[in-house]
mmCIF file of the C-alpha atoms, coordinates in Angstrom:
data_MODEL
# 
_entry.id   MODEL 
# 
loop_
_atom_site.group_PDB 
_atom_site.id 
_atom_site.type_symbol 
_atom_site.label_atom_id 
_atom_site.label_alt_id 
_atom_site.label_comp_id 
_atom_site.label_asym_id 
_atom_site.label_entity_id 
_atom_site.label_seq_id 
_atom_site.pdbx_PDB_ins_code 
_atom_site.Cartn_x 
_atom_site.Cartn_y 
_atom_site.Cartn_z 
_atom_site.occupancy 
_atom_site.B_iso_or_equiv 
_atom_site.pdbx_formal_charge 
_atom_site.auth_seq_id 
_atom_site.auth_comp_id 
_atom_site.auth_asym_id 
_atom_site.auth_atom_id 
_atom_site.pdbx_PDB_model_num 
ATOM 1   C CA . UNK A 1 1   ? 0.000   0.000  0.000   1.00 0.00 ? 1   UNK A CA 1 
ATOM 2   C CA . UNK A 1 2   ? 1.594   3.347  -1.303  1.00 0.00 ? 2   UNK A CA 1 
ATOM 3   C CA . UNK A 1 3   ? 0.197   6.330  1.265   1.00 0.00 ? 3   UNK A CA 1 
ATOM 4   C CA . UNK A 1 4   ? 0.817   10.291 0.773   1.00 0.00 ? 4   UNK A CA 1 
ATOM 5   C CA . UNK A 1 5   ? 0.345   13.076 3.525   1.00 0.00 ? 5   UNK A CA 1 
ATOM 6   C CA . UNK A 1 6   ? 0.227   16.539 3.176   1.00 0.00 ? 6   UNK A CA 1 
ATOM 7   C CA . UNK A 1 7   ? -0.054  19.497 5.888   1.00 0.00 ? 7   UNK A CA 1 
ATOM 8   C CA . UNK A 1 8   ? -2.115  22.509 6.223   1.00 0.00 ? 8   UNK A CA 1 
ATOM 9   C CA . UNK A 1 9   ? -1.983  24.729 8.675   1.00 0.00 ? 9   UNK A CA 1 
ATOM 10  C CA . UNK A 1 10  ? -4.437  27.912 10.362  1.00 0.00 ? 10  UNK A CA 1 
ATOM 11  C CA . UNK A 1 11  ? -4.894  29.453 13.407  1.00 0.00 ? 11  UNK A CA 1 
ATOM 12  C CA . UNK A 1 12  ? -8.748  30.122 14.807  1.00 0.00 ? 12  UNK A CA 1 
ATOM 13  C CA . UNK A 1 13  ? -10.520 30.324 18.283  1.00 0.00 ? 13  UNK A CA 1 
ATOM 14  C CA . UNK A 1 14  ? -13.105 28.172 19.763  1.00 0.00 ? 14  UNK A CA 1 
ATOM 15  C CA . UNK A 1 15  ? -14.992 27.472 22.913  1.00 0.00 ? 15  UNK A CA 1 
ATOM 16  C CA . UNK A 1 16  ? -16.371 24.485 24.524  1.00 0.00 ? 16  UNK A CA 1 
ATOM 17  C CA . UNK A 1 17  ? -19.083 25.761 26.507  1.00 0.00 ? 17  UNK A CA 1 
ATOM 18  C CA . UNK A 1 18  ? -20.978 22.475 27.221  1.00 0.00 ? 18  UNK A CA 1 
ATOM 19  C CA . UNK A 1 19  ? -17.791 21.361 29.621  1.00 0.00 ? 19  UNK A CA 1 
ATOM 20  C CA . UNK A 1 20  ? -17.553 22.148 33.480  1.00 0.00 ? 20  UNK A CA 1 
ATOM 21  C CA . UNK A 1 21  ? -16.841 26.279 33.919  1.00 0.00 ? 21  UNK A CA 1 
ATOM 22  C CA . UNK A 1 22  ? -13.163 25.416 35.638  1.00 0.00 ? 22  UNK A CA 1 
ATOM 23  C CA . UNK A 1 23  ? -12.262 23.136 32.569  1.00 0.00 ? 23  UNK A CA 1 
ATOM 24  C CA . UNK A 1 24  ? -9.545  25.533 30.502  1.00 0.00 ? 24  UNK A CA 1 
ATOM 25  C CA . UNK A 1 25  ? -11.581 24.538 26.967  1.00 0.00 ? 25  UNK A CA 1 
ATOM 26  C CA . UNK A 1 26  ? -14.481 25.854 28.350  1.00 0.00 ? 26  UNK A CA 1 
ATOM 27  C CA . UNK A 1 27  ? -13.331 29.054 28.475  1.00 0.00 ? 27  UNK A CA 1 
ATOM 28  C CA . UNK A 1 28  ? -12.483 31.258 25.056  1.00 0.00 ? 28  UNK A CA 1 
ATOM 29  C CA . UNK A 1 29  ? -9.103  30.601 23.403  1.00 0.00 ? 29  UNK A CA 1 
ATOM 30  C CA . UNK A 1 30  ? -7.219  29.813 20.118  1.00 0.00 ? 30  UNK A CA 1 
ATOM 31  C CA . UNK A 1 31  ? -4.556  27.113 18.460  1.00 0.00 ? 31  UNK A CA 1 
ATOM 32  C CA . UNK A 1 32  ? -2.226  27.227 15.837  1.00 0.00 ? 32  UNK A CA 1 
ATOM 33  C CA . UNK A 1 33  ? -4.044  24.079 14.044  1.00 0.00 ? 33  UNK A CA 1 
ATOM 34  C CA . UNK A 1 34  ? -2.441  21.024 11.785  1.00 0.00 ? 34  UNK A CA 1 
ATOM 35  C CA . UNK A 1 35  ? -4.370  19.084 9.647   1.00 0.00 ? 35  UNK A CA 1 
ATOM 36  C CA . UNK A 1 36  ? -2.880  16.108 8.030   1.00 0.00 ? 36  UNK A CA 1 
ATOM 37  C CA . UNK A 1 37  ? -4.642  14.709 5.010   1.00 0.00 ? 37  UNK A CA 1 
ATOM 38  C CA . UNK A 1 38  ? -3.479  10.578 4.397   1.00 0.00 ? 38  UNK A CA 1 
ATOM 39  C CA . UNK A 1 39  ? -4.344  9.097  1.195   1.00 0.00 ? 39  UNK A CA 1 
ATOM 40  C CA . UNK A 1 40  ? -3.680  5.684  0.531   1.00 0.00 ? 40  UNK A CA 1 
ATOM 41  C CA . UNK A 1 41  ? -3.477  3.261  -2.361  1.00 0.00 ? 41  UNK A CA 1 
ATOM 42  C CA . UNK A 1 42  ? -2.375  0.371  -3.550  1.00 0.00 ? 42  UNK A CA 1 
ATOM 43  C CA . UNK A 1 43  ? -1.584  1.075  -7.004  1.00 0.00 ? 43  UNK A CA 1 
ATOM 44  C CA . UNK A 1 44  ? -0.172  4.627  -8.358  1.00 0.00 ? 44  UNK A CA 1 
ATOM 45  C CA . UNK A 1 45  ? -1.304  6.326  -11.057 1.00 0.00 ? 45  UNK A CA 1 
ATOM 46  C CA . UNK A 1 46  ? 0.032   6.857  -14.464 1.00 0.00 ? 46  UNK A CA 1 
ATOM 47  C CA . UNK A 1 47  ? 2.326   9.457  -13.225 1.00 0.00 ? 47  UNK A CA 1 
ATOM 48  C CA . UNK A 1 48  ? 3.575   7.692  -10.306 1.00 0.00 ? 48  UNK A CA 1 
ATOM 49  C CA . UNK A 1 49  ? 1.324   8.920  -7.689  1.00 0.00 ? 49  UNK A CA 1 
ATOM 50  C CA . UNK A 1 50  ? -1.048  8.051  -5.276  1.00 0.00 ? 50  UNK A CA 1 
ATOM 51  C CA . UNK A 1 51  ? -2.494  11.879 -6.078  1.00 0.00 ? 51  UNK A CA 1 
ATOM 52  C CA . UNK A 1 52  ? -0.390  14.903 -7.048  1.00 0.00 ? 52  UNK A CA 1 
ATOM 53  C CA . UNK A 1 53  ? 0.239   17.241 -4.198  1.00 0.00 ? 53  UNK A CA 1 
ATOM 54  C CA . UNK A 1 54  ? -1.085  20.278 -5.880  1.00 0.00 ? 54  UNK A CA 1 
ATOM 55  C CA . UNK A 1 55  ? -4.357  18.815 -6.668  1.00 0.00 ? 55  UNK A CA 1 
ATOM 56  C CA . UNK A 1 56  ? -5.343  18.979 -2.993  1.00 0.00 ? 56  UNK A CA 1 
ATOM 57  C CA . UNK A 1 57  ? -4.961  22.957 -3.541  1.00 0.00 ? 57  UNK A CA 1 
ATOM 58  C CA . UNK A 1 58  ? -9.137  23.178 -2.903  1.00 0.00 ? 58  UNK A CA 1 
ATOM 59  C CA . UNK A 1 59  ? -8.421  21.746 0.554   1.00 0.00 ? 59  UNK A CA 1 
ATOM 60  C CA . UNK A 1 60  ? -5.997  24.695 1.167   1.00 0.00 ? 60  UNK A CA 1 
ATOM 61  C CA . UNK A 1 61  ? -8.365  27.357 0.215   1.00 0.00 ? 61  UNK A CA 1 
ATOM 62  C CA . UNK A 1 62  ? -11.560 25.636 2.051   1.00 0.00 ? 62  UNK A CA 1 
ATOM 63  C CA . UNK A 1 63  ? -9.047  25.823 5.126   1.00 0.00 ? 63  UNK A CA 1 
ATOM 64  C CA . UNK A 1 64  ? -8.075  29.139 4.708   1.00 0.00 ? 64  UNK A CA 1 
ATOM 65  C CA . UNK A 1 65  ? -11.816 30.660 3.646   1.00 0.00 ? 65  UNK A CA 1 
ATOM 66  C CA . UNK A 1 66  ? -13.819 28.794 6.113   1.00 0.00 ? 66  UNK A CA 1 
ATOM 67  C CA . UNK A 1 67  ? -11.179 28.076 9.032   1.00 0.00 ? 67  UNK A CA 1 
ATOM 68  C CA . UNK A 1 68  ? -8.205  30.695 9.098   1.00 0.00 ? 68  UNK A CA 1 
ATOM 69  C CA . UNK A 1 69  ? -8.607  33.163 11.669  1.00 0.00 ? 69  UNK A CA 1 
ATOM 70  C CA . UNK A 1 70  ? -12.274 32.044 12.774  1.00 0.00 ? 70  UNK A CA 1 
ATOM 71  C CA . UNK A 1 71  ? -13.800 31.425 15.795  1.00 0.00 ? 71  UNK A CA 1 
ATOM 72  C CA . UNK A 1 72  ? -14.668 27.298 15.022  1.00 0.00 ? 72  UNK A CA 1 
ATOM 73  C CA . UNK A 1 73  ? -17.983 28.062 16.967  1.00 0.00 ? 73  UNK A CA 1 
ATOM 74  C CA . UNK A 1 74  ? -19.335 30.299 13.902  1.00 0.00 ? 74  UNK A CA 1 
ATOM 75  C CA . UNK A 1 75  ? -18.851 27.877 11.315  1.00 0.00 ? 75  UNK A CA 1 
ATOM 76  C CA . UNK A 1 76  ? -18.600 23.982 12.959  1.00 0.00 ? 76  UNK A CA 1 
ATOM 77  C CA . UNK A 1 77  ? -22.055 22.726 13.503  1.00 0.00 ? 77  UNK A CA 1 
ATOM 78  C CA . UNK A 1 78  ? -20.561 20.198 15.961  1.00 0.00 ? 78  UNK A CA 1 
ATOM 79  C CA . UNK A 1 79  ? -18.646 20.760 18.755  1.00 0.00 ? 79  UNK A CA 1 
ATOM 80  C CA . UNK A 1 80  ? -15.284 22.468 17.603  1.00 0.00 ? 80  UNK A CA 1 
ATOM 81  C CA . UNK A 1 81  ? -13.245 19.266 18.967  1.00 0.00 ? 81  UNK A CA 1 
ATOM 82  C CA . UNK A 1 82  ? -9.890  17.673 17.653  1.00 0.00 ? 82  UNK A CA 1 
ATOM 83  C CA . UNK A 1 83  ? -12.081 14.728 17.210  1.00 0.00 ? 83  UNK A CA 1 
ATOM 84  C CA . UNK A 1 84  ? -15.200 16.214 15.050  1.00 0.00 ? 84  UNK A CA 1 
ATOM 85  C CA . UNK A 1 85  ? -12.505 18.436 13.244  1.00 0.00 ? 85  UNK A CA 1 
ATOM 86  C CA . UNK A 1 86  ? -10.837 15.391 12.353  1.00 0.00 ? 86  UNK A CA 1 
ATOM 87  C CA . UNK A 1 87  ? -14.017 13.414 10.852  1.00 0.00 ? 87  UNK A CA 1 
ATOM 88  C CA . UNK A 1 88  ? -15.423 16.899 9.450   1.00 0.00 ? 88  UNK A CA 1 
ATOM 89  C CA . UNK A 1 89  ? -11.878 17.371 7.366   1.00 0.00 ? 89  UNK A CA 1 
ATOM 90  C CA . UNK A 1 90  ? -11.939 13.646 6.467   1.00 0.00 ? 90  UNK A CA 1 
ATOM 91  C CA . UNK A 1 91  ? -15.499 13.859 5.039   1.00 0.00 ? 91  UNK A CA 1 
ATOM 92  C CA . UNK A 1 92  ? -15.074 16.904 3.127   1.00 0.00 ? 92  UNK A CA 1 
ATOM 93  C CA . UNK A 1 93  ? -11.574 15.096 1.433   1.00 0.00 ? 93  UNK A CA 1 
ATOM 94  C CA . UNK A 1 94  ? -13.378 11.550 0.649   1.00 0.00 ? 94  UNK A CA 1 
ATOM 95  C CA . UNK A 1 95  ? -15.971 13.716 -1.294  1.00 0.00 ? 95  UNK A CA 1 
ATOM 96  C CA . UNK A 1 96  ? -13.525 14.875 -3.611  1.00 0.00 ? 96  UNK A CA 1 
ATOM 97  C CA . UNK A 1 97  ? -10.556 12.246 -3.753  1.00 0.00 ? 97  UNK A CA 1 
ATOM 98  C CA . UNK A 1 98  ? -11.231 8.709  -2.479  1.00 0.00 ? 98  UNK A CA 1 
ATOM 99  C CA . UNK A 1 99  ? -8.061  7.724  -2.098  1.00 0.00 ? 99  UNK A CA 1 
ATOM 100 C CA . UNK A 1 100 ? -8.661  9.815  1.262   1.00 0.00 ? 100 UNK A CA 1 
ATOM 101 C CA . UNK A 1 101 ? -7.888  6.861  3.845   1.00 0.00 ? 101 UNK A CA 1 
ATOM 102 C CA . UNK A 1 102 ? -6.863  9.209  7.383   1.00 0.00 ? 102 UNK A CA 1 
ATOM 103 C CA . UNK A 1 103 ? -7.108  12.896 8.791   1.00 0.00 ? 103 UNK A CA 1 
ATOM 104 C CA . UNK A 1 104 ? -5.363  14.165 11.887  1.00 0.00 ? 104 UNK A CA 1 
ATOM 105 C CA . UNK A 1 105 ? -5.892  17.718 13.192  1.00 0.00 ? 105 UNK A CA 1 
ATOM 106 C CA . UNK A 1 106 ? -3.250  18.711 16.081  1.00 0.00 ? 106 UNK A CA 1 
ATOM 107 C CA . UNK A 1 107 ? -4.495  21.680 18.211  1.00 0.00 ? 107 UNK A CA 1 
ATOM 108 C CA . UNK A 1 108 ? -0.801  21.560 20.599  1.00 0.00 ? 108 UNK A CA 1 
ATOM 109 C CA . UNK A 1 109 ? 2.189   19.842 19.048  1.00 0.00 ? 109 UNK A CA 1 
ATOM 110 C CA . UNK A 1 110 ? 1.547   16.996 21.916  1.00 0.00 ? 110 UNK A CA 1 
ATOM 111 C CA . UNK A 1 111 ? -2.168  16.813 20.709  1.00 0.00 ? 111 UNK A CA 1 
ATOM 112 C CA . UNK A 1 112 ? -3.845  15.235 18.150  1.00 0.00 ? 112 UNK A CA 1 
ATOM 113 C CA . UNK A 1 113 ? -7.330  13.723 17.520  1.00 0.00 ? 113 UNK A CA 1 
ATOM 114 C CA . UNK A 1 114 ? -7.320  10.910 13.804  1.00 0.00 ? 114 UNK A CA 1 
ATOM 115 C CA . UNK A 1 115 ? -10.677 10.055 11.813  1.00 0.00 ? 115 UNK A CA 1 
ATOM 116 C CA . UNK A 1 116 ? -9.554  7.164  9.927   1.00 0.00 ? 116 UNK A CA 1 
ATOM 117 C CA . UNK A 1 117 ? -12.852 4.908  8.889   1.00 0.00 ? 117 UNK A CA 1 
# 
């Protein structure tokens, strides 16, 4: 099995109101936020890929139009966790390239949350 990954990166706010008042996500604050798109496959294509880099360009902008600089809140209609993040990037991928097979969204560099079906 041949497998690709590729990085994006924004920064945004969020707030997890539902959790206890003394619980630090509960109150307002931002991350500096990785996503890391897998694709998987076991044969390449004619070029030698499993999908060329640049044609995951439309994840980039989606990222930076509907992410960048937001407050996650606004425009997640789920809970803005590492976890729903990670499925809601993985969804919006496997729509457009199947050869989608994993997503991981870091919110710390010791933090990550993986949607992987």
């Amino acid at each position: 099995m041949y497998r690709i990954t590729k990085e994006f990166h924004f920064s945004a706010s969020h707030q997890l109101s539902h959790l206890p008042g003394d619980h630090q996500c509960a109150r307002l604050h931002g991350h500096n936020y990785i996503v890391v798109v897998e694709m998987a496959s076991a044969t390449l294509n004619a070029d030698g890929f499993v999908r060329d880099y640049g044609e995951l360009k439309p994840l980039k902008t989606y990222i930076d139009d509907t992410f960048d600089h937001r407050h996650l809140n606004d425009v997640m209609r789920e809970a803005s966790t590492g976890e729903n993040m990670a499925r809601h990037f993985y969804d919006w991928c496997a729509a457009r390239w199947p050869e989608t097979s994993a997503v991981k969204v870091s919110e710390t560099p010791k933090t990550w949350a993986e949607y992987r079906p």
